[in-house]
N, C-alpha and C positions, 0 to 999 in steps of 0.2 A: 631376097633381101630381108634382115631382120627390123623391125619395128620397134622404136625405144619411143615410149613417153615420159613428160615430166608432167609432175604431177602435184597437189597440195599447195600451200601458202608459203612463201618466204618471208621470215621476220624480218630482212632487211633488204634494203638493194643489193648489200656486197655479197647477201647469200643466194638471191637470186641472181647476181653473174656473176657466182663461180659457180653453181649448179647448172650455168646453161655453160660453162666453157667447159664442162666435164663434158657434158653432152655434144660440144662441138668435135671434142677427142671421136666420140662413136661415129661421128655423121662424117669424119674423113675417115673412116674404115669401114663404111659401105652401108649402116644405118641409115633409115629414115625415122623421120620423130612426125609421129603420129597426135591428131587429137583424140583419138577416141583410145583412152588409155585399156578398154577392155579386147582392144585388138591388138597390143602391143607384146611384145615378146621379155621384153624389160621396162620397168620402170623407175625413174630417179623419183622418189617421195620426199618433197622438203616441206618440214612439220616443226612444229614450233614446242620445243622440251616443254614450254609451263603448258599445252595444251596440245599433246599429242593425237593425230589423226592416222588413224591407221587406214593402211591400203587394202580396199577388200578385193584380192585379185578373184576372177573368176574361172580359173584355171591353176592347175598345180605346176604346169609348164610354165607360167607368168614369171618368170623372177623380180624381187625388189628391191632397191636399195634406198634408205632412210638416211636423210642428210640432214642435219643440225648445225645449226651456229651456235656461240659461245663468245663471250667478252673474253673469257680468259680459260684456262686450264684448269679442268676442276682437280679434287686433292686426290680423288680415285676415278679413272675413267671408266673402267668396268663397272664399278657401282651405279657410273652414272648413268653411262649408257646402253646398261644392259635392258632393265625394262625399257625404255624406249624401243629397243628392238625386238621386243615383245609387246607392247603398245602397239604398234604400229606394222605388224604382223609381217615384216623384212627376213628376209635373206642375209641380209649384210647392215648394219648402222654405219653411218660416214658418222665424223664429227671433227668440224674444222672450226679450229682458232685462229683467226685472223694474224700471217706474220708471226705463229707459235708452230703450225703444220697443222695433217691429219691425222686423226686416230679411228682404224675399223675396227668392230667390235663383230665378232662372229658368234654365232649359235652354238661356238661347243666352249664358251665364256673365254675365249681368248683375245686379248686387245693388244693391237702393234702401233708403231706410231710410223708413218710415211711424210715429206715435205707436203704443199698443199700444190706444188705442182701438178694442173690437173691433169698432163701427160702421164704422169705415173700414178694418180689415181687411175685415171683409165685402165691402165697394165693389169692393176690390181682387180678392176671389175671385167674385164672383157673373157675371163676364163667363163665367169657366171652367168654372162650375158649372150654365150656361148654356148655353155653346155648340155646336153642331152640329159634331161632327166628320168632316171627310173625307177618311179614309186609306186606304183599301180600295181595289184596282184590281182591275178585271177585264182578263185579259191576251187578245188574239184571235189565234190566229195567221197572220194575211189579211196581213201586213205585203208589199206589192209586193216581187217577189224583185232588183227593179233597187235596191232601197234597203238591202236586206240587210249590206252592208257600206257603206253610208251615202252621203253626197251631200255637197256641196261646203258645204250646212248646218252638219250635224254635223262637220264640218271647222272650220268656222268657230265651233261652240261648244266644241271641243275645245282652238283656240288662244285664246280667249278665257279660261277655265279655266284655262291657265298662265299668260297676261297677268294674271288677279286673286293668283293668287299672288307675282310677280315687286312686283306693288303693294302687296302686303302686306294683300289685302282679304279674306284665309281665314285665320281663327286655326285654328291646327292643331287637329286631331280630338283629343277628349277620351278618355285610355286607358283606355274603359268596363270593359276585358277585367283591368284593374287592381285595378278597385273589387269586381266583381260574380263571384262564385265560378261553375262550368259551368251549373249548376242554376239560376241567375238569367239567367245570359246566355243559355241558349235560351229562357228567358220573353221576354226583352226581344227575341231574334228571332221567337216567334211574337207579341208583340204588335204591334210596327214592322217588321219584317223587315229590321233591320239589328244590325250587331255591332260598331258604333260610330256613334260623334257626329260629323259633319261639319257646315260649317255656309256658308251663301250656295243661290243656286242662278241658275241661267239659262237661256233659252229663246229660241228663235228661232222665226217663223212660216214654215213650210212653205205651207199654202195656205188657200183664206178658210175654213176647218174645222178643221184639223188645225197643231201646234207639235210639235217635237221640245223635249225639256227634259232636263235633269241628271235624274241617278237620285238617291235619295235615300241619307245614309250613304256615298258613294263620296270619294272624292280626287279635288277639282272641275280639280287640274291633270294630273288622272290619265284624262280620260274615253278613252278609249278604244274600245267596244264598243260597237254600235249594238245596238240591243232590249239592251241590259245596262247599260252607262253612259249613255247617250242613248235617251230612248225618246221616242215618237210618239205622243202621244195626240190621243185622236180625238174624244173626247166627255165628259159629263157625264152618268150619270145619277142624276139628283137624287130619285125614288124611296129607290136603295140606296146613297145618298151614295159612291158611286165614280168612280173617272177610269177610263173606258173606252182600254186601250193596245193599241196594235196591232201586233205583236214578230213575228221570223221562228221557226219553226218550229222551230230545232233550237237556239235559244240558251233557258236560264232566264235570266229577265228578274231586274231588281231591280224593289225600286217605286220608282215614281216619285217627286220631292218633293215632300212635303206640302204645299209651295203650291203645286201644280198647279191646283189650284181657284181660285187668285186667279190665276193666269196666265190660265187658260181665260177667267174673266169678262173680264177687261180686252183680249183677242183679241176676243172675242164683240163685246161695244162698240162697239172701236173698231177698224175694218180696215184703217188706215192704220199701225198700228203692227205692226212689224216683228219685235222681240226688247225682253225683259224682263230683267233684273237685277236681284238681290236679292242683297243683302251686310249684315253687321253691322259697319256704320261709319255716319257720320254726317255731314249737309250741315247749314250755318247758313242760317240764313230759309224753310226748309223746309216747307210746310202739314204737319202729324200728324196720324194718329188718336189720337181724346183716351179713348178706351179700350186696356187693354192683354188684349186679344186672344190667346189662345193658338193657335197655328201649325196650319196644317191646316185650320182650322175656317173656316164658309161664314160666320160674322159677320166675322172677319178680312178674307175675301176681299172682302164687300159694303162693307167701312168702307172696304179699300184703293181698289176702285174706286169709289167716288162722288167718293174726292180727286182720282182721276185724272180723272174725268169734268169737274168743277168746275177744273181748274186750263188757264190762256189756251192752249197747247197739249198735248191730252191725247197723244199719238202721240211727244212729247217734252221727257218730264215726270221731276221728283223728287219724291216724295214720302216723308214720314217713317213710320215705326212705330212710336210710340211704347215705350219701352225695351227696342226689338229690333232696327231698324236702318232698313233705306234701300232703295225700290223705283223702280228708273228706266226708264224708255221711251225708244224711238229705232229708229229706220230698222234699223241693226244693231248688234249686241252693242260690236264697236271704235266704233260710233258714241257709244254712249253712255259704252263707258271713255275715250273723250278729252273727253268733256264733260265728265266728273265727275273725273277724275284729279289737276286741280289744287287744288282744294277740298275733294276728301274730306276727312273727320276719322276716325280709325281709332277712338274713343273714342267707343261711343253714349252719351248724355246719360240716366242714371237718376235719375224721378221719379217 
């Protein structure tokens, strides 16, 4: 049985029961609501906008969700509630207007608006409060010393990383170090091991085992470093949900992107395909997954690849993610930025 707590202060009654009727939504689908929030598998965090408390999970497996009230509707939601969801170190921000609905606000700056029915909030958190996450790496240091300073690969995801900016395909990294005072932000590096938001990623196939891919958290037109901005990974192991990376000896690595594991599946697959692409922009007539999936996690990666499996050529393919953005295949990386170049939409579609 999963373990949900609630957690934090409500600024009113009406926000403390509808934070607990959301919560009633989990506990008739098999949840128990726990007091000791450091044993819980999820938590609902209700924090109050003028004096946000952040949840310091103890675990990278903890999911969070950060719920706020409001008199009314503010004039930008993202504005509003994006640092709150970086304040208060969440997974997901709620923010309900009493008799106006809700608006989630996600970590890759996308905001949708749902009733405040908390049956369909629920729908909307039980993916996350759910999911398997896979952000852990184990680093080896076996990396071949011919590759140490990279190969004509990593060359080629390096120029590919200024070509998606030149496109306009990386919204710039979010000033986490703005929001979150020292004392948060080495929480947020021992939970992710980054010290900011970046966002897209890319990969290319090495050999029928092994991808080099983007680090996670870096400046995608910034890669540079091999086992540091570029790294090699080698494997999965799905036991201790990590991407197994194989780095030279004398560099500290970053980690890798949290879709490493949907890159890896769709290598695994399919061996005709050569290099991946992930960006938060958007193609018209696009297959989606019709769940919204949080990043990292092996249900993301299984949704993404069954679409690629299922679509007339999977080795050079677009597919959507539902209000996150856009995963495409092809022979190599420029392969697939001139496919997609003319048609992207910079504006993912939130539903």
């Amino acid at each position: 049985m999963r373990k949900l707590a609630i957690w934090g202060t409500p600024t009113s009654d009406s926000h403390r029961a509808w934070v607990e009727a959301v919560a009633a939504e989990f506990t008739a689908d098999d949840f128990e609501i726990v007091d000791d929030h450091a044993d819980a598998d999820f938590v609902l965090n209700m924090f109050d906008s003028a004096n946000p408390k952040a949840f310091r999970r103890s675990s990278r497996g903890t999911y969070s969700a950060s719920f706020y009230e409001l008199p009314e509707v503010p004039d930008d939601v993202l504005r509003t509630s994006y640092p709150n969801l970086v304040r208060t170190l969440a997974n997901v921000v709620v923010l309900h207007v009493p008799g106006q609905g809700v608006w989630f606000t996600t970590m890759e700056r996308g905001t949708y608006k749902i009733s405040d029915d908390p049956s369909e909030v629920f729908e909307r958190l039980a993916p996350l409060a759910k999911s398997k996450l896979v952000i852990d790496n184990e680093f080896i240091p076996d990396l071949e010393p011919e590759l140490w300073d990279g190969d004509e690969i990593t060359a080629d995801i390096s120029a590919a990383g200024k070509r998606m900016g030149e496109l306009d395909l990386l919204p710039a990294p979010f000033p986490v170090h703005e929001f979150l005072d020292e004392r948060d932000l080495r929480h947020v590096m021992r939970l992710y091991q980054v010290g900011g938001l970046s966002y897209g990623n890319l990969s290319a196939r090495k050999d029928e085992t092994r991808f080099w891919m983007s680090a996670s958290g870096v400046d995608k037109t910034a890669l540079e470093e091999p086992s540091r901005d570029i790294l090699l990974v080698t494997g999965y192991d799905e036991e201790n949900a990590s991407m197994q990376i194989s780095v030279a000896p004398a560099i500290e690595p970053r980690r890798v992107s949290v879709d490493a594991i949907e890159h890896w599946m769709i290598y695994q697959a399919h061996p005709d395909v050569g290099a991946i692409l992930h960006c938060h922009a958007w193609m018209e007539g696009i297959a989606a997954t019709d769940v919204n999936y949080p990043c990292g996690t092996q249900e993301l990666a299984e949704s993404v690849a069954e679409l690629i499996d299922r679509e007339p050529d999977p080795a050079h393919a677009v597919i959507g993610l539902r209000n996150h953005g856009i995963t495409a295949t092809g022979d190599t990386l420029t392969d697939i930025l001139d496919r997609i170049q003319v048609d992207i939409l910079r504006q993912v579609p939130m539903t």
